[in-house]
N, CA, C and O atoms as CSV, one atom per row, in Angstrom:
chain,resi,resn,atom,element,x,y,z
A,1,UNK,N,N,11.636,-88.346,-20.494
A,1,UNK,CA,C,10.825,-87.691,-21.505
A,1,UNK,C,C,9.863,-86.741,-20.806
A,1,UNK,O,O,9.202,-87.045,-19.814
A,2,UNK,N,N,9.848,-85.577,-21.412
A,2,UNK,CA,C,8.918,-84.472,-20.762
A,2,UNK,C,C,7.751,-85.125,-21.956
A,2,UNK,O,O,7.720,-85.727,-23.030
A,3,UNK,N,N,6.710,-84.427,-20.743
A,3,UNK,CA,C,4.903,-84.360,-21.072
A,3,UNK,C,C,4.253,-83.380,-20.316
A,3,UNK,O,O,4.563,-82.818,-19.265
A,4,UNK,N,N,3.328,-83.293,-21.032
A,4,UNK,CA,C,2.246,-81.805,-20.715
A,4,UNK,C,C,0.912,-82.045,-20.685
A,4,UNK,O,O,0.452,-82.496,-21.734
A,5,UNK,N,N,0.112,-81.863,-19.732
A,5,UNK,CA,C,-1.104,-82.045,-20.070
A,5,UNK,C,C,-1.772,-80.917,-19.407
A,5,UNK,O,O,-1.904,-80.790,-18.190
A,6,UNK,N,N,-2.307,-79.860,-20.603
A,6,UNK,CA,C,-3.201,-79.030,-20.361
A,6,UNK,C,C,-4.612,-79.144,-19.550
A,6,UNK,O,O,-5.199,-80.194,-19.814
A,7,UNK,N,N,-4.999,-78.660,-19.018
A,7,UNK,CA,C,-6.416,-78.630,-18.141
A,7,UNK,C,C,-7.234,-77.255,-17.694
A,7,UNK,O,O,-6.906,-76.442,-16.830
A,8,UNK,N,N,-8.363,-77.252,-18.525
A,8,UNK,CA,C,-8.765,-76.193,-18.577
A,8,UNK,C,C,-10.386,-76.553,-18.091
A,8,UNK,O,O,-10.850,-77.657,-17.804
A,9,UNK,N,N,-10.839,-75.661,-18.103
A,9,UNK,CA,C,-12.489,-75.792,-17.246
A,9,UNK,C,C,-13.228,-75.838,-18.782
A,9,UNK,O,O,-12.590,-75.698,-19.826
A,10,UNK,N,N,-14.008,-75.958,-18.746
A,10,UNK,CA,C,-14.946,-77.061,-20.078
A,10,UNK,C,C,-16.106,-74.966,-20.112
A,10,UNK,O,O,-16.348,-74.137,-19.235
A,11,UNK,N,N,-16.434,-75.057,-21.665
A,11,UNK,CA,C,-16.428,-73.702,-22.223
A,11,UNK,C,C,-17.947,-73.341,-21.244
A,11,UNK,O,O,-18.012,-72.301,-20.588
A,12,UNK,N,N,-19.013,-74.279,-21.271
A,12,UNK,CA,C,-20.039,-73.874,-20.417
A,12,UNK,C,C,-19.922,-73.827,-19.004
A,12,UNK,O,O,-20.934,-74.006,-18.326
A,13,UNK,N,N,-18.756,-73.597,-18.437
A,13,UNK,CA,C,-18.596,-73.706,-17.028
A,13,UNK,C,C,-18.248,-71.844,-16.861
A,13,UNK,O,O,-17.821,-71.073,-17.721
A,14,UNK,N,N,-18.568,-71.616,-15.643
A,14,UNK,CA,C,-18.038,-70.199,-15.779
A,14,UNK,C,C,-16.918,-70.160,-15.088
A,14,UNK,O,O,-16.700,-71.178,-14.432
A,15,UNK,N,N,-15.891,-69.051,-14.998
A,15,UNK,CA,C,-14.510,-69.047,-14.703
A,15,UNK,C,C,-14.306,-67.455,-13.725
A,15,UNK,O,O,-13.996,-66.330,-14.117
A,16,UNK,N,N,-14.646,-67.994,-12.290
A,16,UNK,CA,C,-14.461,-66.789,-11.382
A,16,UNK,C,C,-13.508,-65.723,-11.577
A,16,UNK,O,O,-13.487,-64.504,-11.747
A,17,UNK,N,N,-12.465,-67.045,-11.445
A,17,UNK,CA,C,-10.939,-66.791,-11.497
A,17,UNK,C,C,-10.508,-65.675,-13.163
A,17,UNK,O,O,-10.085,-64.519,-13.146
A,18,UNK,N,N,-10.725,-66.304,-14.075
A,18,UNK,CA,C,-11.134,-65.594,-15.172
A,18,UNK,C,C,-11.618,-64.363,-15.752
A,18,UNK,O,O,-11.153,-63.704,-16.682
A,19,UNK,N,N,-12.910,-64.124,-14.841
A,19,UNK,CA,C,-13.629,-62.506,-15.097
A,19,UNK,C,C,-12.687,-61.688,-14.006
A,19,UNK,O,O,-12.512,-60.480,-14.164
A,20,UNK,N,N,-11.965,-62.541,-12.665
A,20,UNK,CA,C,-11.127,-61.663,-11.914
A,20,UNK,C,C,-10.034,-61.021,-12.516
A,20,UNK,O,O,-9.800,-59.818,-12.394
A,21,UNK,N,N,-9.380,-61.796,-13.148
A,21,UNK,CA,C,-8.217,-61.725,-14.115
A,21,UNK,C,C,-8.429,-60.027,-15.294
A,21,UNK,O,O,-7.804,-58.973,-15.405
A,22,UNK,N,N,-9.782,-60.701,-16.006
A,22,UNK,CA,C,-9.809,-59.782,-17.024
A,22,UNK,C,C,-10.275,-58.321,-16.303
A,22,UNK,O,O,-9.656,-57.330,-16.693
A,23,UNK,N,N,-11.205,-58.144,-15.394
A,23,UNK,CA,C,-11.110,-57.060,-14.724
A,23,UNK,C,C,-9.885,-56.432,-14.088
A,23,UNK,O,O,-9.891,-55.205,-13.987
A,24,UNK,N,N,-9.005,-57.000,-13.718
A,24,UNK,CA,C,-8.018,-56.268,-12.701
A,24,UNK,C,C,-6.754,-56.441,-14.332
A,24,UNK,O,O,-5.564,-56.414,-14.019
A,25,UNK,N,N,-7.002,-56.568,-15.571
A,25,UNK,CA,C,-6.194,-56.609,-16.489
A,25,UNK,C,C,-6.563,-54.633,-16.522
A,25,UNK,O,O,-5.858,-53.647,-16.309
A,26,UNK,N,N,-8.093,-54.843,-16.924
A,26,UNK,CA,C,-8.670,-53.425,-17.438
A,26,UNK,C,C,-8.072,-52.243,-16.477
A,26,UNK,O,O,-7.672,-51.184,-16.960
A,27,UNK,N,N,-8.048,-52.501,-15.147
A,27,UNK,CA,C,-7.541,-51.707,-14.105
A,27,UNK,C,C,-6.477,-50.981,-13.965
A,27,UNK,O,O,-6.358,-49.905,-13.380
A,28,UNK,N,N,-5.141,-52.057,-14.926
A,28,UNK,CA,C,-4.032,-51.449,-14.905
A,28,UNK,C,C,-4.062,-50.980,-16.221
A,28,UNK,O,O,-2.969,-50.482,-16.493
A,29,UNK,N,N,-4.609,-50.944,-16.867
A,29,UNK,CA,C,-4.900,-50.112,-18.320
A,29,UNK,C,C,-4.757,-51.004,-19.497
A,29,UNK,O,O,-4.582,-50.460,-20.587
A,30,UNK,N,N,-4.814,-52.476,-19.420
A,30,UNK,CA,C,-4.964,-53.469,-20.627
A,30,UNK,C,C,-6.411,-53.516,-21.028
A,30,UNK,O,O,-7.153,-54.494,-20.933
A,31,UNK,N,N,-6.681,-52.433,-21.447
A,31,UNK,CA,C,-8.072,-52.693,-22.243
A,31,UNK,C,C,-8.727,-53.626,-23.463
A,31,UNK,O,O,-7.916,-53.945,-24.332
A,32,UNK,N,N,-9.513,-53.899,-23.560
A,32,UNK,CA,C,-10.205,-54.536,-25.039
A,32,UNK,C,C,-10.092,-56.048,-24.875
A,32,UNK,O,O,-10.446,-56.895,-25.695
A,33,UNK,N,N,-9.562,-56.237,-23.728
A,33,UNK,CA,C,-9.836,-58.439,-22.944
A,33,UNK,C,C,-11.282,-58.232,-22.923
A,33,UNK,O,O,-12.141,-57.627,-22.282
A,34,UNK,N,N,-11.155,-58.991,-23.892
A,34,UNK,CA,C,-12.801,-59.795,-23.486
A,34,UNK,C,C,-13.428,-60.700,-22.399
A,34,UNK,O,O,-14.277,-60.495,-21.532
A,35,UNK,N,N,-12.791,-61.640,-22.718
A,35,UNK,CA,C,-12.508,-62.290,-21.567
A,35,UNK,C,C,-10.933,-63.338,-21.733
A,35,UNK,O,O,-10.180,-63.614,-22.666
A,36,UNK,N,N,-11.010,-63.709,-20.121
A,36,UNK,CA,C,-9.743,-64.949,-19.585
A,36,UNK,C,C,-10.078,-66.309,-18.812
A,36,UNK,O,O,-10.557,-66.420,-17.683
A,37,UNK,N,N,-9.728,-67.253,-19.653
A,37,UNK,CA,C,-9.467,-68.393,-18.978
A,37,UNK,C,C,-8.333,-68.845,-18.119
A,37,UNK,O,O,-7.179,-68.891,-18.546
A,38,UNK,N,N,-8.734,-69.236,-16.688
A,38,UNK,CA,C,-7.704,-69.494,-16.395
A,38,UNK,C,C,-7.820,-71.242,-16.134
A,38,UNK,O,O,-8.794,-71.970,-15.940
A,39,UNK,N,N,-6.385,-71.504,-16.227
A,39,UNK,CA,C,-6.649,-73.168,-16.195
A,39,UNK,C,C,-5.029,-73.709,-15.792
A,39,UNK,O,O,-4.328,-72.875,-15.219
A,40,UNK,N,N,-4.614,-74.647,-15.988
A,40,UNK,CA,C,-3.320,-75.605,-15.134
A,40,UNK,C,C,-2.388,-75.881,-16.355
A,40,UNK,O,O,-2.944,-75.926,-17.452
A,41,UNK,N,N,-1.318,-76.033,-16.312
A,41,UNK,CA,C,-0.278,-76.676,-17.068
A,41,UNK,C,C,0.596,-77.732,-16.104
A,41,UNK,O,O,1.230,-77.496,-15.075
A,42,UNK,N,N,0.369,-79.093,-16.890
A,42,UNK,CA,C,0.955,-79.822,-15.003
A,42,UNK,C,C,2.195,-80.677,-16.010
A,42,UNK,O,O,1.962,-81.681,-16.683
A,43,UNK,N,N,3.356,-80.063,-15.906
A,43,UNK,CA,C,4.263,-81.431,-16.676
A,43,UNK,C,C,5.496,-82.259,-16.383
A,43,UNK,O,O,6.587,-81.908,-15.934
A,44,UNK,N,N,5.137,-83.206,-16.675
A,44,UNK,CA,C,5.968,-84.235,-16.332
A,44,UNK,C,C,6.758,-84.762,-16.795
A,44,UNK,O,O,6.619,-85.025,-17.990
A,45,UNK,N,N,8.120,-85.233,-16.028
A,45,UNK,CA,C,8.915,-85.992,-16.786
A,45,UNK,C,C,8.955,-87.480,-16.187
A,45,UNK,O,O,9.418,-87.698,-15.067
A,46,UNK,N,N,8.564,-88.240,-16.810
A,46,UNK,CA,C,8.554,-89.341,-17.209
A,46,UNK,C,C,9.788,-90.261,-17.781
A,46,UNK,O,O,10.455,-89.875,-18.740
A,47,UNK,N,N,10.077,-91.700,-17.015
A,47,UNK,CA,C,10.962,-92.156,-17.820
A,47,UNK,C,C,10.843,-92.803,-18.654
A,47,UNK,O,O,9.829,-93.499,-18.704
A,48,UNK,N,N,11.928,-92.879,-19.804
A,48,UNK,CA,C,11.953,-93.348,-21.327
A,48,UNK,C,C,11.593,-94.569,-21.530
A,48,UNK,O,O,11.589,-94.919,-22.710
A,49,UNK,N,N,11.219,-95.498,-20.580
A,49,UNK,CA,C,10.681,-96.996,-20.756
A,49,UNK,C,C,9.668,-96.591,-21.015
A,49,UNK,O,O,9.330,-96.896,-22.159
A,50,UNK,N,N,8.654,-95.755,-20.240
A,50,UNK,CA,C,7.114,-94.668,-20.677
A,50,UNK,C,C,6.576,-95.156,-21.497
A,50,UNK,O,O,5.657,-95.959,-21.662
A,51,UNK,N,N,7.818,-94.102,-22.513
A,51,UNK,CA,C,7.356,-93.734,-23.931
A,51,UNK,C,C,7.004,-94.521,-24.791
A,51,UNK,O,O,7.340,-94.103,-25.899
A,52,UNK,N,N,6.273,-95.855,-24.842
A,52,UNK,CA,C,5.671,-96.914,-25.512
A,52,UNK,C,C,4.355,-96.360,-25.821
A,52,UNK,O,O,3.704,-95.553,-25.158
A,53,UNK,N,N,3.997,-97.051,-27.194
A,53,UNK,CA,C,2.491,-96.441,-27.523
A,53,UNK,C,C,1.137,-96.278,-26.396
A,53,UNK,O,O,-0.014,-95.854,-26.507
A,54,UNK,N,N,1.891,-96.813,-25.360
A,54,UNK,CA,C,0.190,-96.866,-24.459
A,54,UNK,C,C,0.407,-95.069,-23.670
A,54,UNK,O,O,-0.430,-94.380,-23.088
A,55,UNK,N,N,1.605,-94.841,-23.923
A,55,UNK,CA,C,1.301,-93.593,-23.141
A,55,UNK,C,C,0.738,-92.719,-22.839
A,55,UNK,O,O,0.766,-92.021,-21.826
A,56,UNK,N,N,0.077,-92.696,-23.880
A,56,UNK,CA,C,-1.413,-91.774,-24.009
A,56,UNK,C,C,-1.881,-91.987,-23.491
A,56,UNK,O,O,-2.072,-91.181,-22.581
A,57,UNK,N,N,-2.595,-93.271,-23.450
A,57,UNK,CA,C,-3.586,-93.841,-22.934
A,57,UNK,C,C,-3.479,-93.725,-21.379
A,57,UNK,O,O,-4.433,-93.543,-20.623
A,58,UNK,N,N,-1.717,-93.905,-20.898
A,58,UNK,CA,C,-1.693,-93.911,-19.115
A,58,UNK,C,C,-1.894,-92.174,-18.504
A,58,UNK,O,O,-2.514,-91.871,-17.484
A,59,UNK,N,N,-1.260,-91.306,-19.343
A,59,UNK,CA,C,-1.756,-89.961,-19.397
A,59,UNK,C,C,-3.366,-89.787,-19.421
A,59,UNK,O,O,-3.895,-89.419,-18.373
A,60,UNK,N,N,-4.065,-89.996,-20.405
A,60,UNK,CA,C,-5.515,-90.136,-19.970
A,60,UNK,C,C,-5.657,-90.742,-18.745
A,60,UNK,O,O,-5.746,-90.015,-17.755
A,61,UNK,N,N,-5.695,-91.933,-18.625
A,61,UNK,CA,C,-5.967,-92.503,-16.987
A,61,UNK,C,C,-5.475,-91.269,-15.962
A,61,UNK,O,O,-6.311,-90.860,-15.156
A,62,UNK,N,N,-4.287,-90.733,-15.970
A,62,UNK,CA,C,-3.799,-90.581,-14.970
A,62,UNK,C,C,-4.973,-88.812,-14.626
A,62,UNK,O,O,-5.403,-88.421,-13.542
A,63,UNK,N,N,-5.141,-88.186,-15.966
A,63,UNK,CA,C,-5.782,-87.301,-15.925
A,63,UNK,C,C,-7.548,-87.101,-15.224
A,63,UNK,O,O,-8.154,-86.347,-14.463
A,64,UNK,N,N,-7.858,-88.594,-16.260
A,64,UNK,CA,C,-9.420,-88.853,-15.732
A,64,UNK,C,C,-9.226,-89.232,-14.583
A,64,UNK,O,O,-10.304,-89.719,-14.242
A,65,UNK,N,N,-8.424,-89.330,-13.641
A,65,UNK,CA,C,-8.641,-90.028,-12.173
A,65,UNK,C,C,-8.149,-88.927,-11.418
A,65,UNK,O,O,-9.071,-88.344,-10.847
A,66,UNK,N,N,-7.081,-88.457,-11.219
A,66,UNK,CA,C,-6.422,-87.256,-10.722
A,66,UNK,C,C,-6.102,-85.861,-10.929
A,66,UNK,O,O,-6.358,-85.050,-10.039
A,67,UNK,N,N,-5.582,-85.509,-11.990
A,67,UNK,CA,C,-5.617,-84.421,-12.652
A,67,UNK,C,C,-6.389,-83.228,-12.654
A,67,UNK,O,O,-6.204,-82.147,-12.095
A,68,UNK,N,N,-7.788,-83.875,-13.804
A,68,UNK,CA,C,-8.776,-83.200,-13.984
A,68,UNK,C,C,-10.072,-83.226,-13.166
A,68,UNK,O,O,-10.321,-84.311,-12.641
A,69,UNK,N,N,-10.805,-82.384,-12.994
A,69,UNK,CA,C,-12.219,-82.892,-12.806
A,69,UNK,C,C,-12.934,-83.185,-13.754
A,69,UNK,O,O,-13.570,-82.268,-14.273
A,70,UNK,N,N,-13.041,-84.313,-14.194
A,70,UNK,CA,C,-14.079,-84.702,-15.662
A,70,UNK,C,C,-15.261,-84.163,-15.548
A,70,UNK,O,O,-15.746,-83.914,-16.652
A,71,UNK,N,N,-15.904,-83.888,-14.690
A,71,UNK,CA,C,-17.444,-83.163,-14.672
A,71,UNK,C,C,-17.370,-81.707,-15.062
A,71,UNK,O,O,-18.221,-81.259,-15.830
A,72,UNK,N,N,-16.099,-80.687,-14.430
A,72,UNK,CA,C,-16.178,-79.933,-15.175
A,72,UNK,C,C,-14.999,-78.979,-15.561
A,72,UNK,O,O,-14.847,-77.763,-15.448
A,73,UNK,N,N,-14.112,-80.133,-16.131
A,73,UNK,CA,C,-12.407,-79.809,-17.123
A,73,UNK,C,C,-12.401,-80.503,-18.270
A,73,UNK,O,O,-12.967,-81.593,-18.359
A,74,UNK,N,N,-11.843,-80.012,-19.135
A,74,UNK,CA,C,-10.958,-81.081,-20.168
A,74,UNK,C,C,-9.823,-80.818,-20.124
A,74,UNK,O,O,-9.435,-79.710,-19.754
A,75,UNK,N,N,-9.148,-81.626,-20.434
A,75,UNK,CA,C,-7.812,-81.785,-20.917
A,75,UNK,C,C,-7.157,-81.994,-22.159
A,75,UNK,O,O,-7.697,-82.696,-23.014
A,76,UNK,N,N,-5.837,-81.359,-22.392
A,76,UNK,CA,C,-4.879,-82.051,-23.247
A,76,UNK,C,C,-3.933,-82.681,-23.329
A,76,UNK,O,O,-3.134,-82.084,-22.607
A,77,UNK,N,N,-3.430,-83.553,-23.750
A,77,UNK,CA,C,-2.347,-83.916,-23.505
A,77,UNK,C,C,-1.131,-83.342,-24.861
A,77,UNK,O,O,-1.351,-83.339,-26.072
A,78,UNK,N,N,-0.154,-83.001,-24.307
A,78,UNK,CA,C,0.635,-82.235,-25.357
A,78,UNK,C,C,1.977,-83.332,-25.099
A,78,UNK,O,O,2.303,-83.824,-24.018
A,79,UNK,N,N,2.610,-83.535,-26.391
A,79,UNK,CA,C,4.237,-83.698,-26.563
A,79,UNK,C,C,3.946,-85.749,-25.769
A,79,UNK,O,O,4.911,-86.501,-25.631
């Protein structure tokens, strides 16, 4: 079973990587970006024994411990 868990930097954090992005967008002539987040898509396949209701829950764990930086990411978990 595929899984996805989004991870993005949390909205009051600022995003270097981000204002780099949207500037060098404007450069090649993509005007009117406001701004860009940049952030991770990490996904996994997992086997089908997994897929029991706690999976969420081991996806969270696996995120709050490794994944993300909880101080300053959130995450999603998708699918």
């Amino acid at each position: 079973m595929k899984v996805t868990v989004l991870v993005r930097l949390k909205s009051e954090v600022l995003d270097p990587q981000g204002d780099a992005v949207r500037r060098a967008l404007g450069k090649l002539g993509f005007e009117g970006v406001r701004s860009v987040r940049v952030g991770k898509l990490i996904e996994m396949d997992v086997e089908d024994g997994l897929a029991g209701p706690d999976l969420k829950a081991r996806l969270a764990k696996m995120a709050d411990e490794m994944l993300a930086n909880p101080v300053i990411e959130d995450y999603e978990i998708v699918g």
